[in-house]
Residue frames relative to the residue before (quaternion, step in Angstrom):
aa qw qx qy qz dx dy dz
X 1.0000 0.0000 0.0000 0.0000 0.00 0.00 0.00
X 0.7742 0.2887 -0.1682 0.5375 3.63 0.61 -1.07
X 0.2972 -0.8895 0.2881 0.1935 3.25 -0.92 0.56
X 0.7204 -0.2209 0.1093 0.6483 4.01 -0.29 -0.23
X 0.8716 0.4000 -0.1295 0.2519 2.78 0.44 -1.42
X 0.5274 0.6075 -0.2199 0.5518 3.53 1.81 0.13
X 0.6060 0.6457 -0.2995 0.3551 3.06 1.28 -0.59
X 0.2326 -0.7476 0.5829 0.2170 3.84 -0.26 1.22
X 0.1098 -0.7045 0.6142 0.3381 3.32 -1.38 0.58
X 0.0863 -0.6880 0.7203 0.0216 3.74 -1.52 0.40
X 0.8913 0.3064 -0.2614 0.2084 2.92 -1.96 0.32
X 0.7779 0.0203 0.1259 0.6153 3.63 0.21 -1.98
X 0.6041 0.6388 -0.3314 0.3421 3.14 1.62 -1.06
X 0.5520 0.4901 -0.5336 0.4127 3.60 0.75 -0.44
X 0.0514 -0.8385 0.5421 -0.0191 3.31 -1.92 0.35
X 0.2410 0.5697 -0.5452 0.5658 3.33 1.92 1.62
X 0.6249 -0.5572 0.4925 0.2377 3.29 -1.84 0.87
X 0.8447 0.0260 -0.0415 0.5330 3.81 1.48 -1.20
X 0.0646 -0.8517 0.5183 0.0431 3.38 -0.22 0.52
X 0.3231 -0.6993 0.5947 0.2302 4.23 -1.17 1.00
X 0.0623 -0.8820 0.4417 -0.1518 2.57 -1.03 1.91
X 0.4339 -0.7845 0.4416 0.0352 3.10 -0.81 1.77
X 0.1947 0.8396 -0.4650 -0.2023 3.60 -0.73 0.07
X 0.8158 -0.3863 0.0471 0.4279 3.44 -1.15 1.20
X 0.7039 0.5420 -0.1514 0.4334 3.65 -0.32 0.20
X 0.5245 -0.6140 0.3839 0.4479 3.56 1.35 -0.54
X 0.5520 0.5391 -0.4650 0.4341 4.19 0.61 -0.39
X 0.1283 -0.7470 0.6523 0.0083 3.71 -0.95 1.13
X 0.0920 -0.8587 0.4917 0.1112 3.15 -0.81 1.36
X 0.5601 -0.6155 0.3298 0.4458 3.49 1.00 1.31
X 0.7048 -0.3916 0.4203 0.4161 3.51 -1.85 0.02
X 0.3002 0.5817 -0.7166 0.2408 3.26 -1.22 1.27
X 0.6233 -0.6573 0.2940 0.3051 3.26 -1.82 1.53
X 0.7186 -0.5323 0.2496 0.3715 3.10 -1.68 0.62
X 0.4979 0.6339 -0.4250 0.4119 4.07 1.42 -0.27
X 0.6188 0.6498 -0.2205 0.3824 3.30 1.25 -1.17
X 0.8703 0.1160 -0.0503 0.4761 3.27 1.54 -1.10
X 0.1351 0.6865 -0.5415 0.4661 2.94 1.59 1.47
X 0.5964 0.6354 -0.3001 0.3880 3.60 1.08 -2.30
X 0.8279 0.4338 -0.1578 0.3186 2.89 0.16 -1.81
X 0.4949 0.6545 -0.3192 0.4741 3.80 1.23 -0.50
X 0.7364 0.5130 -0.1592 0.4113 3.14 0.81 -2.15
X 0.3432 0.7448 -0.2685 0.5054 4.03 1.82 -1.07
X 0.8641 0.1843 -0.0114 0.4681 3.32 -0.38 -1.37
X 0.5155 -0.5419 0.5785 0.3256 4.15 0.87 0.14
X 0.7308 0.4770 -0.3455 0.3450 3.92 0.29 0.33
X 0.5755 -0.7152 0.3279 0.2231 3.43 -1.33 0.33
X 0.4346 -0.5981 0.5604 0.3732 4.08 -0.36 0.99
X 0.1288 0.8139 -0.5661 -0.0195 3.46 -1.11 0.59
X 0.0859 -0.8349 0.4851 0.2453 3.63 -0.08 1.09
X 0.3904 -0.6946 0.6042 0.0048 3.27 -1.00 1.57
X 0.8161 -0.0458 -0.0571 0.5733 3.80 0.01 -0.66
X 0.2576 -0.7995 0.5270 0.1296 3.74 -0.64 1.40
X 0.7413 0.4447 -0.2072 0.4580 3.31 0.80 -0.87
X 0.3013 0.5548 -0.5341 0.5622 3.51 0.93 0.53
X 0.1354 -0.7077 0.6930 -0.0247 2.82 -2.26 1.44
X 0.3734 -0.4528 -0.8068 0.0673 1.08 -0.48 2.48
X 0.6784 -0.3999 0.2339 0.5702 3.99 -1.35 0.17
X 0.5402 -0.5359 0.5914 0.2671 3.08 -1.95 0.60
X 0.1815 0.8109 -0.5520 -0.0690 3.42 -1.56 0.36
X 0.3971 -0.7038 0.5581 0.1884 3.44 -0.58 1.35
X 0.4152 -0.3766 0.8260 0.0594 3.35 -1.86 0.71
X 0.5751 0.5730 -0.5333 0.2376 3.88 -1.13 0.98
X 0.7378 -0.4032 0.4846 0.2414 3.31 -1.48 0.13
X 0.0962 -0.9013 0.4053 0.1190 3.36 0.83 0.93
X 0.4971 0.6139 -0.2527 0.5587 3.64 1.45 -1.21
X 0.6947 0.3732 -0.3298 0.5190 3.79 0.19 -0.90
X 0.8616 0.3392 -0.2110 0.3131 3.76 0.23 -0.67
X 0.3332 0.7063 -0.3668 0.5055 3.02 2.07 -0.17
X 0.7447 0.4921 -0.1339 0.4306 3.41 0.46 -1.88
X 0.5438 0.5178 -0.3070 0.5847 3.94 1.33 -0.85
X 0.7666 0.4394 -0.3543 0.3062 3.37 0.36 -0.98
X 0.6410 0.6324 -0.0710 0.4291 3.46 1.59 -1.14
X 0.4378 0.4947 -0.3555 0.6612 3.54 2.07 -1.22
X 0.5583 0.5551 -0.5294 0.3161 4.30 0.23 -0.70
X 0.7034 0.6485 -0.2062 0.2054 2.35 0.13 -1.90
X 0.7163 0.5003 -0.0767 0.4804 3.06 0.76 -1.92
X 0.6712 0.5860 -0.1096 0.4407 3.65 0.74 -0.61
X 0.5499 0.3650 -0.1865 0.7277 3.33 1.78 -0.96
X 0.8178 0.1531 -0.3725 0.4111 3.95 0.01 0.35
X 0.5538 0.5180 -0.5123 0.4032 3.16 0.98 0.70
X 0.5091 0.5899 -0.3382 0.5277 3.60 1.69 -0.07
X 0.5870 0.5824 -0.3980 0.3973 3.89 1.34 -0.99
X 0.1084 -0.7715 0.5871 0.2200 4.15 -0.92 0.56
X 0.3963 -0.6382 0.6450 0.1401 3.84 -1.01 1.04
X 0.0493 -0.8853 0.4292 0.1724 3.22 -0.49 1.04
X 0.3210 -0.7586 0.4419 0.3551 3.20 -0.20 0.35
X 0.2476 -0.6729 0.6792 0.1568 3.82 -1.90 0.66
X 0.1194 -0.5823 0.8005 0.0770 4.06 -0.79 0.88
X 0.3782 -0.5924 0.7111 -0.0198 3.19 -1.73 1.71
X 0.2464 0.7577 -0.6024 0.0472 3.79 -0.72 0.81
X 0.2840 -0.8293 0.4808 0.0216 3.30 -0.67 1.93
X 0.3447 -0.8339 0.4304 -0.0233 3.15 -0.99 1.07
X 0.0256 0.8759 -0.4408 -0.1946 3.86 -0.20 -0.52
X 0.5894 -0.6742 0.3149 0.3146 3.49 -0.97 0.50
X 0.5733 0.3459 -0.3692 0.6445 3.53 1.29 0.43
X 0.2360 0.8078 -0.5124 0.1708 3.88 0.21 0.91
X 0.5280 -0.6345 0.5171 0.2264 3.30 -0.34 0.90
X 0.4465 -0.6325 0.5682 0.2789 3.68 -0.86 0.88
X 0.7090 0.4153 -0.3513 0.4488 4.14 0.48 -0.55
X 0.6211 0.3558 -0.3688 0.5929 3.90 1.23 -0.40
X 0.6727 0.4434 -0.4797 0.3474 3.68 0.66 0.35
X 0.4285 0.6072 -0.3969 0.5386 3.24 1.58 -0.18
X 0.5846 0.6582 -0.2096 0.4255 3.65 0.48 -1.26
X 0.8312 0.1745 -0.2626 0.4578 3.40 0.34 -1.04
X 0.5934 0.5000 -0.4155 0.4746 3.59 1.13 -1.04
X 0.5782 0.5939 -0.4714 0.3013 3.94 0.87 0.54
X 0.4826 0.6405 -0.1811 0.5693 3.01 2.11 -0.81
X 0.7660 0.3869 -0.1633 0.4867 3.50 0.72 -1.39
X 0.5600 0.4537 -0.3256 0.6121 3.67 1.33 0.28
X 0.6240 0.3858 -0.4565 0.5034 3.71 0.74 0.31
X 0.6560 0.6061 -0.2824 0.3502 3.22 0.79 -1.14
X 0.5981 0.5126 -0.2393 0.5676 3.33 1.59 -1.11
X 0.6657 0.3622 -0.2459 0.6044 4.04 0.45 -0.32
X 0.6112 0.4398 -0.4328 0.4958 3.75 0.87 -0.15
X 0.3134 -0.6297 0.5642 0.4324 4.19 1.73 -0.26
X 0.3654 0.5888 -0.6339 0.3434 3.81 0.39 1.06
X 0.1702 -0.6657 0.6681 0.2856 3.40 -1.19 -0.21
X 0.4561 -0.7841 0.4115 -0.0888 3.02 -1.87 0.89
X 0.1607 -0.8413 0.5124 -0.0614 3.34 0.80 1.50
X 0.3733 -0.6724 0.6377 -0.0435 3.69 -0.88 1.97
X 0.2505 0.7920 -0.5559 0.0314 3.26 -0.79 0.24
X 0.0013 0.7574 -0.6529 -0.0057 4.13 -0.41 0.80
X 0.2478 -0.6971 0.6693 0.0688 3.19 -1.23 1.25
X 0.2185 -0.5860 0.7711 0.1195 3.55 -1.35 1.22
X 0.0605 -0.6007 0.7933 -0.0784 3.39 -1.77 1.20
X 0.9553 0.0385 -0.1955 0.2184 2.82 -1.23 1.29
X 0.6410 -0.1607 0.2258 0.7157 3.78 0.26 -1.23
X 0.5543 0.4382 -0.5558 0.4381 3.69 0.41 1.39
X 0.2759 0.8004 -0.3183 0.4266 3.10 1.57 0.43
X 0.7651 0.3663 -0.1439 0.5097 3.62 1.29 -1.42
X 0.7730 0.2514 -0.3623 0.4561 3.37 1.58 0.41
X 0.0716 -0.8336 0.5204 0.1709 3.32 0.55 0.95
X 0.5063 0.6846 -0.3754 0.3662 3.78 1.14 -0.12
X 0.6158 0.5740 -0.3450 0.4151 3.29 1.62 -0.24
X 0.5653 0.6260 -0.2671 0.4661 3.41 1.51 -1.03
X 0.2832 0.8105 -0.2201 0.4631 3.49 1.42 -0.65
X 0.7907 0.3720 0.0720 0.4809 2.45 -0.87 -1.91
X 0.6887 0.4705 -0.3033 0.4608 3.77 0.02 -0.41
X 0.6071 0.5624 -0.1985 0.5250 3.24 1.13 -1.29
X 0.7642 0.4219 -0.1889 0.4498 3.68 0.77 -1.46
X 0.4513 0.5745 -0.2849 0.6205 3.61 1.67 -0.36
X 0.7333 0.3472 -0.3376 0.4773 3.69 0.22 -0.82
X 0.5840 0.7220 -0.3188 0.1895 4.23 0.87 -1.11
X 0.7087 0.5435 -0.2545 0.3709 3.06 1.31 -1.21
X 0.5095 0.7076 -0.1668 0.4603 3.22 1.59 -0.99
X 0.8460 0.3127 -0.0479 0.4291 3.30 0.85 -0.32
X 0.4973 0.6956 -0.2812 0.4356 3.35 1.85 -1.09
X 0.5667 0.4088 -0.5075 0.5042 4.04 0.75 -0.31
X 0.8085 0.3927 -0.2326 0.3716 4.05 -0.15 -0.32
X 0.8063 0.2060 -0.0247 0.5539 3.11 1.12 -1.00
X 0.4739 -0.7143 0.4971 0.1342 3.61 -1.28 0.72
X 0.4863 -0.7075 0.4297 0.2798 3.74 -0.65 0.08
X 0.1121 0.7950 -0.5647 -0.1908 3.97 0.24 0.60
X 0.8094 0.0910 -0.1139 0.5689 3.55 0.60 -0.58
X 0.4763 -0.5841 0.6197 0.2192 3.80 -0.91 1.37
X 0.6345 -0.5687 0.4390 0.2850 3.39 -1.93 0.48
X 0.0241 -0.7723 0.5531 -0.3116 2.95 -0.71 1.21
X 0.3712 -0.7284 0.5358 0.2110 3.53 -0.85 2.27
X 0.0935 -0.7054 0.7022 0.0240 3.51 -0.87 0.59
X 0.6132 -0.2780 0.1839 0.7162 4.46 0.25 1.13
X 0.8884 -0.3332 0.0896 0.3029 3.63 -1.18 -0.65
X 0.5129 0.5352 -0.4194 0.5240 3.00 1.72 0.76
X 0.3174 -0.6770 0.6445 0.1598 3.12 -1.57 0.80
X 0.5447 -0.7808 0.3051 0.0209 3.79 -0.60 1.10
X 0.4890 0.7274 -0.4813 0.0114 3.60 0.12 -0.22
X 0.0976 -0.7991 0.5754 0.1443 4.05 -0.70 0.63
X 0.0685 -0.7946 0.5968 0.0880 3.84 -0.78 1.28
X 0.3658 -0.6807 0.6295 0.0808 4.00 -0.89 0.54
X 0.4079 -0.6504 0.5514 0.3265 3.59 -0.89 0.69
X 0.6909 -0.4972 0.4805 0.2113 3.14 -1.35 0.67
X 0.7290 0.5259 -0.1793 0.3998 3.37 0.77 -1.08
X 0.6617 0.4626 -0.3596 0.4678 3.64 1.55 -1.12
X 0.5355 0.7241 -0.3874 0.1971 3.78 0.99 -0.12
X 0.5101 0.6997 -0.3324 0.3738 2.87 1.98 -1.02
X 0.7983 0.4012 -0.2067 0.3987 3.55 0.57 -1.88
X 0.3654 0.7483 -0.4265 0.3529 3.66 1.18 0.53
């Protein structure tokens, strides 16, 4: 599960002749060999831990390895429960759209926007609506006002192959930026 490179070494696992040694709490007991601070670990009921290998010579802490494991993991766990996943709601449109199903969806796309979703427009041209991509637009620019009190513009309308684009952001996520 864990890999090389996560892997703390401690205890027997170390394998340098001297190592500067720290113990929990802030008291440095200066460079002294690694038997010296095995003793001195074993003394106090705690774990050698080599913290900085590549130090000359490597660092090693004297601590409670369980206790700081578990601190290190309570982080962890705490920093992705703070992380937000936003979410995108896809609402498809078409260049012959009825003015009452455009009402309709920008009702959908006005929850989603107060729900702190964002809102991904999208009008598909089929066939010989292809030669007016200015119509798909237009639809798009018909749908903006409707929406512009709640929600911001992140990406303007815009033919992307036979889709015509438009991406709106609540209003509200701009503050905590």
């Amino acid at each position: 599960m864990s890999n090389k490179k996560d892997r703390v070494l401690m205890n027997e696992d170390i394998r340098v002749p001297e190592v500067r040694c720290v113990v929990d709490g802030g008291e440095a007991l200066g460079i002294i060999s690694i038997n010296e601070a095995m003793n001195k670990a074993n003394e106090m009921g705690l774990d050698l831990v080599l913290i900085s290998p590549d130090a000359k010579p490597p660092v090693a802490k004297i601590m409670d390895y369980g206790k700081f494991h578990y601190q290190e993991e309570k982080k962890k766990k705490e920093a992705r429960k703070k992380q937000t996943k936003v979410e995108v709601k896809e609402i498809k449109l078409s260049v012959k759209i009825a003015d009452n199903d455009v009402g309709y969806k920008v009702k959908h796309a006005r929850e989603f926007l107060e729900e702190g979703k964002h809102v991904h427009f999208r009008v598909f041209l089929k066939g010989r609506e292809m030669a007016h991509p200015e119509a798909a637009v237009a639809v798009l620019e018909r749908v903006w006002p409707m929406v512009e009190d709640i929600g911001s513009m992140y990406k303007a309308p815009a033919m992307e192959g036979r889709y015509c684009n438009m991406m709106i952001h609540p209003k509200k996520d701009e503050k905590k930026h």
